[in-house]
BALOBA-1460 file (C-alpha; in Angstrom, 3 decimals):
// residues 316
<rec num="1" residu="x" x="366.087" y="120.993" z="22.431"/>
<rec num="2" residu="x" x="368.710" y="120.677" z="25.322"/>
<rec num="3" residu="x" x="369.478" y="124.030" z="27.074"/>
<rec num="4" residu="x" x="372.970" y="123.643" z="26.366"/>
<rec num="5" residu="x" x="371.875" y="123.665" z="22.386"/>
<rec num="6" residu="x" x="369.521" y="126.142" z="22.379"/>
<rec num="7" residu="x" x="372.532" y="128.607" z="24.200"/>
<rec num="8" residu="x" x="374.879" y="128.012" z="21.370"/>
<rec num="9" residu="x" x="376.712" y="125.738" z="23.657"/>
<rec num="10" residu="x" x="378.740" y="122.425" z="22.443"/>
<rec num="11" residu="x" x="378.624" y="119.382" z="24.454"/>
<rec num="12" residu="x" x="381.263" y="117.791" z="22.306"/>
<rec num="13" residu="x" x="384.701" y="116.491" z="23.877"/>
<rec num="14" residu="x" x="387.667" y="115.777" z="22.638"/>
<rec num="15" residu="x" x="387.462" y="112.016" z="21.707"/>
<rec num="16" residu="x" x="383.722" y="113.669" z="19.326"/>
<rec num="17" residu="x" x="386.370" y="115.533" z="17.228"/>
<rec num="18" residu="x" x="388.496" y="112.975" z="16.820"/>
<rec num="19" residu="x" x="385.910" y="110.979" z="16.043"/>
<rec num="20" residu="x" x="385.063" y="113.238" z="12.969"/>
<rec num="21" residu="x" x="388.467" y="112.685" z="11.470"/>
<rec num="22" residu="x" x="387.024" y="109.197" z="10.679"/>
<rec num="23" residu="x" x="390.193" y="107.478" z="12.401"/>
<rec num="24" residu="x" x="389.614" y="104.138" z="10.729"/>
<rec num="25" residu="x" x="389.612" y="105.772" z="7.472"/>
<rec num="26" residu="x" x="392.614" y="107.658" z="8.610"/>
<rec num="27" residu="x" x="395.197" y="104.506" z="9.492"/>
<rec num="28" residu="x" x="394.694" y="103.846" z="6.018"/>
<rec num="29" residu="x" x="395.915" y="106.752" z="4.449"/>
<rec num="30" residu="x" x="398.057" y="106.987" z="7.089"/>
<rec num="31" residu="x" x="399.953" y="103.628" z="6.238"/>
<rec num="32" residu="x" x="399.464" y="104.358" z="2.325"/>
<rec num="33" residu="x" x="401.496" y="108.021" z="2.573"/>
<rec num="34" residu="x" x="404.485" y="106.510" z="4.809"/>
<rec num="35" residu="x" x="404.854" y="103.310" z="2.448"/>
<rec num="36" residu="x" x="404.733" y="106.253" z="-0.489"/>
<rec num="37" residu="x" x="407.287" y="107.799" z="1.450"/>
<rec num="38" residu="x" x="409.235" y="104.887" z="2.241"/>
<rec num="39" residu="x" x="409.141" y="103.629" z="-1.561"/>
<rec num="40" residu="x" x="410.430" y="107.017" z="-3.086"/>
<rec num="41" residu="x" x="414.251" y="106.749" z="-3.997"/>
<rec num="42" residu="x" x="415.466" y="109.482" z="-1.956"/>
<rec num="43" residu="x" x="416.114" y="110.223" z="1.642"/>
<rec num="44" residu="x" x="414.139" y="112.582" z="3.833"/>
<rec num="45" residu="x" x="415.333" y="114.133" z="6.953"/>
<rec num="46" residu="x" x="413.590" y="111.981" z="10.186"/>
<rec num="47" residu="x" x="412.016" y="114.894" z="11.123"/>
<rec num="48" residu="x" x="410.783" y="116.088" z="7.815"/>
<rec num="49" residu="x" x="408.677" y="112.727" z="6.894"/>
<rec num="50" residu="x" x="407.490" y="112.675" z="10.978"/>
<rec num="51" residu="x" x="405.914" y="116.368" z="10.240"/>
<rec num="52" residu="x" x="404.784" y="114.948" z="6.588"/>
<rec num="53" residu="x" x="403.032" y="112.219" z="7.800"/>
<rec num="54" residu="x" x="401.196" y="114.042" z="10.534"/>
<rec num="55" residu="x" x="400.383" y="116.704" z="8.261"/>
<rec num="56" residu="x" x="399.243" y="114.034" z="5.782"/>
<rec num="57" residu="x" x="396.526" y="112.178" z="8.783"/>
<rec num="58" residu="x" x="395.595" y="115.962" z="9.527"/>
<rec num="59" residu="x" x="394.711" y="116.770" z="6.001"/>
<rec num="60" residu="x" x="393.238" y="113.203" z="5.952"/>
<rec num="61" residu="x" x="390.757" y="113.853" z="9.278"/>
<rec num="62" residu="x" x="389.895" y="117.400" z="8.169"/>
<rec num="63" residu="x" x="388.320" y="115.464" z="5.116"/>
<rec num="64" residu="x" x="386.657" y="113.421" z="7.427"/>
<rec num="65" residu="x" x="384.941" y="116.052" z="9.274"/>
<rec num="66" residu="x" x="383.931" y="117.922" z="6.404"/>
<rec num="67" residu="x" x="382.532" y="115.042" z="4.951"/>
<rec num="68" residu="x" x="380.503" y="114.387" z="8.039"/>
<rec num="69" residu="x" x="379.668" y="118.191" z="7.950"/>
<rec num="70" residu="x" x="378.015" y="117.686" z="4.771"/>
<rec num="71" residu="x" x="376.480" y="114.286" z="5.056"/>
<rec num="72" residu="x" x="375.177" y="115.032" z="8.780"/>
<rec num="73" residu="x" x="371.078" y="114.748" z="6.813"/>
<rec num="74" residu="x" x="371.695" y="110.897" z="5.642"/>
<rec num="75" residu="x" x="374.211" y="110.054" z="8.429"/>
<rec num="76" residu="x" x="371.393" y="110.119" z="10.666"/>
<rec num="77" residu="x" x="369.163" y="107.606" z="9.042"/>
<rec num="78" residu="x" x="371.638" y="105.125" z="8.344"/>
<rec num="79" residu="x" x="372.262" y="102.339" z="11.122"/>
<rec num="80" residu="x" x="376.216" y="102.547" z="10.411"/>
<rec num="81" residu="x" x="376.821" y="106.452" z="11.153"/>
<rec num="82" residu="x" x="373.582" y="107.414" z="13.027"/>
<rec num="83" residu="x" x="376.130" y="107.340" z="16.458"/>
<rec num="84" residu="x" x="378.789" y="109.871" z="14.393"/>
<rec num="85" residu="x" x="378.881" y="113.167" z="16.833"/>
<rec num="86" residu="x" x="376.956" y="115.304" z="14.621"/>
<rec num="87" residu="x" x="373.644" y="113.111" z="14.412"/>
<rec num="88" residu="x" x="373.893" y="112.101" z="17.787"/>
<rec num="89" residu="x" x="373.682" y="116.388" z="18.300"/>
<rec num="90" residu="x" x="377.302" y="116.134" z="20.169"/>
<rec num="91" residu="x" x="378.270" y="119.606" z="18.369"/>
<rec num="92" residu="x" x="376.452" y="122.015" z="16.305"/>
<rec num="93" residu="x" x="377.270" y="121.423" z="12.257"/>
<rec num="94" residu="x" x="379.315" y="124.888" z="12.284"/>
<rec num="95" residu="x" x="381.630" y="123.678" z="14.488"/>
<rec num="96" residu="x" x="382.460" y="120.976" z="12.348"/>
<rec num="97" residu="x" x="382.682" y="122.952" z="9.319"/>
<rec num="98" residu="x" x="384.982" y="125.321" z="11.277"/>
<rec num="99" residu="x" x="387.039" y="122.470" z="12.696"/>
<rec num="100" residu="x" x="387.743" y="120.725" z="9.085"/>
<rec num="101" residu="x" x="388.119" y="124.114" z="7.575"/>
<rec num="102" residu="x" x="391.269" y="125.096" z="10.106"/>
<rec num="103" residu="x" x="392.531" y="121.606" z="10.136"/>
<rec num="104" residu="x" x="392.610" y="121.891" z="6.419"/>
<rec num="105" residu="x" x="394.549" y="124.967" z="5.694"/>
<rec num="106" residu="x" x="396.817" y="124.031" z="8.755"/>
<rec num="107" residu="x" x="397.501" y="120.793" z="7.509"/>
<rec num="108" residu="x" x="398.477" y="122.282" z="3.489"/>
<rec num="109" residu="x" x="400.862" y="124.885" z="4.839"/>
<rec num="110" residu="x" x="402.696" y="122.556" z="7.495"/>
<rec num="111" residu="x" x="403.415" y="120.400" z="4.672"/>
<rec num="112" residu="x" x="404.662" y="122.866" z="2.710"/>
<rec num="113" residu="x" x="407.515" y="123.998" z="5.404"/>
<rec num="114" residu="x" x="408.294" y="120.294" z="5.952"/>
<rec num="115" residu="x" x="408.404" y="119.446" z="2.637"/>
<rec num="116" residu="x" x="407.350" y="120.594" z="-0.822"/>
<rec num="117" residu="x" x="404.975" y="122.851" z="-2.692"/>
<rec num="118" residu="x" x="403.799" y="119.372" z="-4.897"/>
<rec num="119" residu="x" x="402.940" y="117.586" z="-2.132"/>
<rec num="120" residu="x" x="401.264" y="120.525" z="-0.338"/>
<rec num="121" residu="x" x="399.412" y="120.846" z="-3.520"/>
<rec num="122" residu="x" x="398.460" y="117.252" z="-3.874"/>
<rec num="123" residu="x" x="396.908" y="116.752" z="-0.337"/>
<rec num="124" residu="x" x="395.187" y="119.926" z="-1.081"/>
<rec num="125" residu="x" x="393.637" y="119.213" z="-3.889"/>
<rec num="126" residu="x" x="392.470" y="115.621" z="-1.933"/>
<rec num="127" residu="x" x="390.624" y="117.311" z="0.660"/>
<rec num="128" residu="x" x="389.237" y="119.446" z="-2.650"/>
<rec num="129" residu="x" x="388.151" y="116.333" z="-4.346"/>
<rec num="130" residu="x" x="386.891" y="114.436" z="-1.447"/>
<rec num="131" residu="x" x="384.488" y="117.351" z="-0.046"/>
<rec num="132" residu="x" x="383.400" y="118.737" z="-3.528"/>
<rec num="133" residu="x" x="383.634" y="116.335" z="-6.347"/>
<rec num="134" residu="x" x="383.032" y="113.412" z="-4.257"/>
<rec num="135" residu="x" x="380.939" y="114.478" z="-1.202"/>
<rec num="136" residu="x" x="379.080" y="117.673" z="-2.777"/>
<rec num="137" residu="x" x="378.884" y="115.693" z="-6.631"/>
<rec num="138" residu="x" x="379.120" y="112.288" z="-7.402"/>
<rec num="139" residu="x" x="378.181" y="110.345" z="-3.904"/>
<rec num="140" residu="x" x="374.125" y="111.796" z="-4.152"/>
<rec num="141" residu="x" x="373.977" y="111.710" z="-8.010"/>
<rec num="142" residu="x" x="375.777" y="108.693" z="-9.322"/>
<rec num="143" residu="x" x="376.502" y="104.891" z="-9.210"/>
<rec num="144" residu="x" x="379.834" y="105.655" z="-10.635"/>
<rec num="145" residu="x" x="380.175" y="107.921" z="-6.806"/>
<rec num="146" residu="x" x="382.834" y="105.792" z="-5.604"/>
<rec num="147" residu="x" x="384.952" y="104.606" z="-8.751"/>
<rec num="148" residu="x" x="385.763" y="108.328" z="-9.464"/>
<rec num="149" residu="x" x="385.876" y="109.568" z="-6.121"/>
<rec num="150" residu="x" x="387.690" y="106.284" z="-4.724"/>
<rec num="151" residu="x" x="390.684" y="109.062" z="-6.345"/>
<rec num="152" residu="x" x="390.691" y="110.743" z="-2.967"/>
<rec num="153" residu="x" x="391.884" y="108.319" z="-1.256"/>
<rec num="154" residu="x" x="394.427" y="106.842" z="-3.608"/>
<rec num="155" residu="x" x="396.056" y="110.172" z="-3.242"/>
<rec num="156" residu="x" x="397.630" y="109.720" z="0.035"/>
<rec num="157" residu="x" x="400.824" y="107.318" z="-1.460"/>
<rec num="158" residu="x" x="401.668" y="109.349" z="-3.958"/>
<rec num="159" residu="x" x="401.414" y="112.392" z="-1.741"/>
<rec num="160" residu="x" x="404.278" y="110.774" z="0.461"/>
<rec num="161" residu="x" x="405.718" y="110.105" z="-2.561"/>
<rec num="162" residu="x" x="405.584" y="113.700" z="-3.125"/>
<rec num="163" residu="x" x="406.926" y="114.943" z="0.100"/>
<rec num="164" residu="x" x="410.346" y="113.331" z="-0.314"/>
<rec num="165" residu="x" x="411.102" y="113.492" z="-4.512"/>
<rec num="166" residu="x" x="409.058" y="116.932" z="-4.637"/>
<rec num="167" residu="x" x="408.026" y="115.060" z="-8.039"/>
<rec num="168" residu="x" x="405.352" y="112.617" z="-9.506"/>
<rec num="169" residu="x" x="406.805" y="109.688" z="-11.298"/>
<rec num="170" residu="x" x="405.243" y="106.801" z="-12.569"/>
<rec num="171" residu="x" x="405.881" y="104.727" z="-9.495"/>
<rec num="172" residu="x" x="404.087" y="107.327" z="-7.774"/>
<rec num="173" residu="x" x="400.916" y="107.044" z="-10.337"/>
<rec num="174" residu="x" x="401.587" y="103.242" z="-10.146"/>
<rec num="175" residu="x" x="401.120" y="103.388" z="-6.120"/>
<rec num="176" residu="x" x="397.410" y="105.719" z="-6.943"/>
<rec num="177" residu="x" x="396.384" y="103.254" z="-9.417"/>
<rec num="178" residu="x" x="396.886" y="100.252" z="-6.571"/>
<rec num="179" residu="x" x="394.969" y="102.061" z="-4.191"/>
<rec num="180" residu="x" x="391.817" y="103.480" z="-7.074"/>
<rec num="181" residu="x" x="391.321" y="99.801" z="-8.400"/>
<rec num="182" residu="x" x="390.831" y="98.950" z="-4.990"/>
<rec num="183" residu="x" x="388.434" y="101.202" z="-4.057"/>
<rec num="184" residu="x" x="385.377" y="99.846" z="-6.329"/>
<rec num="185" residu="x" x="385.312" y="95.967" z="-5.023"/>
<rec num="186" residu="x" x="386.334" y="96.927" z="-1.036"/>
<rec num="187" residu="x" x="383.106" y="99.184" z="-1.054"/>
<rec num="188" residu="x" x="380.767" y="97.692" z="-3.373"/>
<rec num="189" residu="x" x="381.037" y="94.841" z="-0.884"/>
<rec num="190" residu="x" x="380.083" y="96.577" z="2.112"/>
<rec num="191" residu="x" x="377.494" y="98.089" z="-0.337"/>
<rec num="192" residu="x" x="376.195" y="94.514" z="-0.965"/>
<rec num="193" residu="x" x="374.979" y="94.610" z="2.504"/>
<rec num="194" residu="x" x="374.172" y="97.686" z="3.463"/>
<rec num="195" residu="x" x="371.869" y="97.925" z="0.198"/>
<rec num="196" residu="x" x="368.905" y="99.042" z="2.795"/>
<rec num="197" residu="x" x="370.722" y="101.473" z="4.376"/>
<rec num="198" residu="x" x="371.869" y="103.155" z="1.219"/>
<rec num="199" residu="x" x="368.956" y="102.950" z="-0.502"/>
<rec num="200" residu="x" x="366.698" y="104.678" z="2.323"/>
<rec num="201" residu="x" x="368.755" y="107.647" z="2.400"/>
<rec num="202" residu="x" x="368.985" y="107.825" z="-1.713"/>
<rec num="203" residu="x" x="372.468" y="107.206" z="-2.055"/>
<rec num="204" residu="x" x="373.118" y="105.534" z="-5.990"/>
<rec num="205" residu="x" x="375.321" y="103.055" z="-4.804"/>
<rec num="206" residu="x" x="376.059" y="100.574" z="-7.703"/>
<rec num="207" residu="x" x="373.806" y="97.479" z="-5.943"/>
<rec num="208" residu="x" x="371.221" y="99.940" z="-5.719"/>
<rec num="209" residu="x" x="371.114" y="101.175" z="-9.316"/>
<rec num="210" residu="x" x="372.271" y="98.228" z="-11.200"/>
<rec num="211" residu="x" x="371.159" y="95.700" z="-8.696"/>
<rec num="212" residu="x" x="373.487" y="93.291" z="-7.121"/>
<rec num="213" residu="x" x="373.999" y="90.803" z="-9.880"/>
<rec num="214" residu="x" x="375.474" y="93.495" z="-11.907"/>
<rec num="215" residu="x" x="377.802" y="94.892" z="-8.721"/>
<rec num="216" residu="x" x="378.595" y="91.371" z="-8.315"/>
<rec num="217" residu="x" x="380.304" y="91.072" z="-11.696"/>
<rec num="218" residu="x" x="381.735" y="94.287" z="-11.692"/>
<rec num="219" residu="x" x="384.012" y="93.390" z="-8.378"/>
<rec num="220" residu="x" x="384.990" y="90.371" z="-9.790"/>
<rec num="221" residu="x" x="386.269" y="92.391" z="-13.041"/>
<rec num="222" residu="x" x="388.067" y="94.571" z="-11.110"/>
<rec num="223" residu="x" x="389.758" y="92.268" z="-8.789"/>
<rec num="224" residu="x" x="391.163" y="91.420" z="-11.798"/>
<rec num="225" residu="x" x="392.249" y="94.392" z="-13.415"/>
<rec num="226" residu="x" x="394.057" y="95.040" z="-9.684"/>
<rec num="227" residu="x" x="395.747" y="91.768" z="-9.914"/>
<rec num="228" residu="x" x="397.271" y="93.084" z="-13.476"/>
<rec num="229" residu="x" x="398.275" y="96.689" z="-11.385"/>
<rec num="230" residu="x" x="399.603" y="94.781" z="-9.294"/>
<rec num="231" residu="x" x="402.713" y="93.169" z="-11.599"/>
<rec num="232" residu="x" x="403.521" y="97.021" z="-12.813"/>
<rec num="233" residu="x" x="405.923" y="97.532" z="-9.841"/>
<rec num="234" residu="x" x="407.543" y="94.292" z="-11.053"/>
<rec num="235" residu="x" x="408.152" y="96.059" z="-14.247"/>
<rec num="236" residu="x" x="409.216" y="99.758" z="-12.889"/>
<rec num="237" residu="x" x="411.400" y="98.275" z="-10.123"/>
<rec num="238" residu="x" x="409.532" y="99.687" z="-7.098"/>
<rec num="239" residu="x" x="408.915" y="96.129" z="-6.293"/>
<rec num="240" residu="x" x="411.341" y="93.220" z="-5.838"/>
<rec num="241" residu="x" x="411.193" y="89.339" z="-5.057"/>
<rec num="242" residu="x" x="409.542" y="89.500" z="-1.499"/>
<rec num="243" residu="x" x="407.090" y="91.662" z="-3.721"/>
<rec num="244" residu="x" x="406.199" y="89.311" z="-6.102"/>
<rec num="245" residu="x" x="406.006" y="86.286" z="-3.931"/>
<rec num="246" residu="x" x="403.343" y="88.851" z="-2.074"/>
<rec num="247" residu="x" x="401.473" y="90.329" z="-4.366"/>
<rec num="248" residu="x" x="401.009" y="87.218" z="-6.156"/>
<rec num="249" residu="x" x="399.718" y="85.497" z="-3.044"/>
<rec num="250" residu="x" x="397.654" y="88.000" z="-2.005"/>
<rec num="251" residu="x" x="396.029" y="88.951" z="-5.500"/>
<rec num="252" residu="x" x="394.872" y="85.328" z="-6.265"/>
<rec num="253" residu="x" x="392.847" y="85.579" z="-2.153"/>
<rec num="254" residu="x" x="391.355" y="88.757" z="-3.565"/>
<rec num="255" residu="x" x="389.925" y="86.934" z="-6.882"/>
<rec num="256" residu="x" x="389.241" y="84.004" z="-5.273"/>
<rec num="257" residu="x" x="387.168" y="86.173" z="-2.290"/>
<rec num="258" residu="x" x="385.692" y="87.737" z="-5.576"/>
<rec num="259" residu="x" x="384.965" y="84.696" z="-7.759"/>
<rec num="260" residu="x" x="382.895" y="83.457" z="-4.541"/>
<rec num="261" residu="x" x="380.921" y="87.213" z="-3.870"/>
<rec num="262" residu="x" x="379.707" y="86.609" z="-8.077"/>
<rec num="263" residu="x" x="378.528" y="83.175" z="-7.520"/>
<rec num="264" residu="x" x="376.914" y="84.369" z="-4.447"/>
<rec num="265" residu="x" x="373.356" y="86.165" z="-3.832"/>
<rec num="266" residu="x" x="374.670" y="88.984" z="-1.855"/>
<rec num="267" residu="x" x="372.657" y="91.511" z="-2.123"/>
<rec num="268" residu="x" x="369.655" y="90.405" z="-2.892"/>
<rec num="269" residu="x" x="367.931" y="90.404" z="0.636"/>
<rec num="270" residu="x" x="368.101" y="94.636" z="1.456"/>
<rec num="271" residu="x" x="365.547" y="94.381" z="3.933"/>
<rec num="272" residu="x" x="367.441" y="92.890" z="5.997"/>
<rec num="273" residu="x" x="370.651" y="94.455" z="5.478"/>
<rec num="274" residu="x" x="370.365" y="96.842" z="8.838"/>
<rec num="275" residu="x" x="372.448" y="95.745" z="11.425"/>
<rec num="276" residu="x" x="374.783" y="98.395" z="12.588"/>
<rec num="277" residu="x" x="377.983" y="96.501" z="12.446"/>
<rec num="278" residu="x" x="380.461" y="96.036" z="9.392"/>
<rec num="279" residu="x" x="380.501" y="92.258" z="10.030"/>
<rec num="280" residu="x" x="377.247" y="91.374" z="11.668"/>
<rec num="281" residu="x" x="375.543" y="89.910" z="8.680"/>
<rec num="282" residu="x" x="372.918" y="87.025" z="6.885"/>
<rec num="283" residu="x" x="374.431" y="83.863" z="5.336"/>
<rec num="284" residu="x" x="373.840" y="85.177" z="2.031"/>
<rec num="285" residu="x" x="375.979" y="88.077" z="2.355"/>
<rec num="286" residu="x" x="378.523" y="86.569" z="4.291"/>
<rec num="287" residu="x" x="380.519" y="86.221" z="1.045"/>
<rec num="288" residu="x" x="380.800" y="89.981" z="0.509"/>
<rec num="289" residu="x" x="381.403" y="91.092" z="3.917"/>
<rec num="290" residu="x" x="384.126" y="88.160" z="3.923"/>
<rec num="291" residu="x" x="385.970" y="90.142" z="0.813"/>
<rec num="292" residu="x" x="385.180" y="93.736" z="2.720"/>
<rec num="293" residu="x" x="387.251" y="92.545" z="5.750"/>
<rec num="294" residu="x" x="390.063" y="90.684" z="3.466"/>
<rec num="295" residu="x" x="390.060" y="93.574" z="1.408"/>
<rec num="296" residu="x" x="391.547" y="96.047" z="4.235"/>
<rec num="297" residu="x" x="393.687" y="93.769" z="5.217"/>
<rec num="298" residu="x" x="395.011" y="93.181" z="1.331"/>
<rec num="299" residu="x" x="395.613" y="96.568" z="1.241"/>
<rec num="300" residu="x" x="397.824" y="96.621" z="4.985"/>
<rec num="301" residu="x" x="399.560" y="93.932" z="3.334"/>
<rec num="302" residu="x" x="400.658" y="95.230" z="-0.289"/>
<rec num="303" residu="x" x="401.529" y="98.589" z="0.746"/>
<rec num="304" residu="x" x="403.289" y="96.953" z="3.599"/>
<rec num="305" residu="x" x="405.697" y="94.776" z="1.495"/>
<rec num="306" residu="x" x="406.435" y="97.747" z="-0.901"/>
<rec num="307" residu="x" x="407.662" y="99.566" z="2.415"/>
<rec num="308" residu="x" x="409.722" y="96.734" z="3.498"/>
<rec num="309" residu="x" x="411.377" y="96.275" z="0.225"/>
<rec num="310" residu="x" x="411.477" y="100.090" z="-0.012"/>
<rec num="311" residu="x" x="413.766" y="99.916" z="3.521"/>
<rec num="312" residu="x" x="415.481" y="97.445" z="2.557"/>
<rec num="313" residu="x" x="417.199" y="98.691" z="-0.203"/>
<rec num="314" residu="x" x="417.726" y="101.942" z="1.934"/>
<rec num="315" residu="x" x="420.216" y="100.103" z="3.599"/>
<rec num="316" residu="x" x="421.832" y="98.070" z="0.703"/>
């Protein structure tokens, strides 16, 4: 053990705690909670939905590191997180808990004074749901891990949402249910791949359990039932034409990216699914890490639209 260690000291810097606030996961919910806040009918002071926002990517990263607080045992046997700070023994697993703990209650309470007690509530129940049900619960002890638990991060919309109405309305539940139906296919895919990885550290993922024909089929069924969530903002008015034309578009890429990942075989080779890098992978699987990286972008690209629109008729 390094002297530094074995004295109690940390040899993490600044850029190792930022990288437990998983900041890729992060611009996501980031983008999500301002197009929430952008979509809700009423105005909110500038400075208000600045503080909300931040207080929403705190809450967000304090997840983050208590998720990698808890997961530190598996992180460091799989190829994808094995260079996170705590298995590379950058800081001492206290100080992460301690870190996500503070960043936590700090985040609840600032959003509180900038905003509202629902949306405190709301992101505080997230970072609940993501470290206890999810994390603690369902990722070690079902299949079903990230269908429930993709909840946590469909939050963040309807959290922004939150912060400006001080309400949840069924736009707000419509902009969750965008985000949840998402969840199953844009992970299962990565899944697909990373079946070896998974699998040595005992996670359930769905490939792993029901083996990848079954995952297969299940992405393709739920690309649809997104396309069909979709339309509902068509319906409720949160979306207009510019909407459609989008949503439309970019719906029938996801089921077609879908379609393709059932008729494929990815999945099937987990031996060899060990490379370190979301992208780097074999010609079978090229078809599900082709819907992974279209999938992000999908989701960028609907929430994105519903913000536009959402501006736009701020100023009509």
């Amino acid at each position: 053990m390094p002297v530094s260690q074995a004295a109690g000291l940390s040899l993490a810097e600044p850029r190792d705690y930022f990288a437990l606030m998983k900041p890729r996961v992060m611009s996501l919910v980031v983008f999500t909670a301002w197009a929430g806040l952008v979509c809700a009918p009423d105005v909110m002071p500038m400075w208000k939905a600045i503080a909300s926002i931040i207080c929403i990517a705190a809450g967000a990263g304090a997840s983050g590191a208590l998720n990698m607080w808890y997961d530190a045992d598996i992180d460091a046997e799989m190829s994808r997180t094995k260079k996170r700070p705590l298995p590379q023994g950058k800081m001492r697993p206290r100080n992460a808990l301690g870190f996500g703990i503070i960043i936590s209650a700090a985040s609840v309470w600032m959003l509180y004074v900038a905003s509202n007690w629902v949306a405190a509530a709301l992101l505080a129940f997230t970072i609940f749901f993501y470290l206890v049900i999810y994390t603690m619960w369902l990722k070690r002890s079902t299949p079903q891990n990230i269908v429930i638990g993709g909840a946590a991060g469909a939050f963040p919309p309807m959290i922004g949402y939150a912060a400006v109405t001080g309400s949840i309305t069924v736009d707000s539940v419509v902009l969750f249910l965008i985000t949840f139906m998402w969840t199953p296919p844009h992970f299962w895919a990565l899944a697909l791949y990373k079946t070896g990885d998974y699998g040595r550290v005992g996670i359930p993922m769905m490939p792993n359990v029901a083996g990848a024909k079954s995952t297969r089929l299940q992405m393709f069924i739920y690309s649809l039932v997104l396309f069909v969530v979709c339309l509902v903002p068509l319906y409720t008015g949160l979306g207009g034409p510019l909407y459609a034309v989008a949503a439309i578009g970019l719906n029938l890429g996801f089921v077609a990216l879908a379609f393709k990942v059932w008729k494929s075989r990815a999945g099937e080779r987990a031996e060899a699914s060990d490379e370190a890098s979301l992208y780097d992978v074999q010609k079978g699987d090229r078809a599900a890490r082709n819907l992974f990286a279209y999938s992000i972008i999908y989701l960028f690209a609907i929430f994105g639209v519903l913000a536009a629109e959402g501006l736009l008729r701020g100023f009509v």
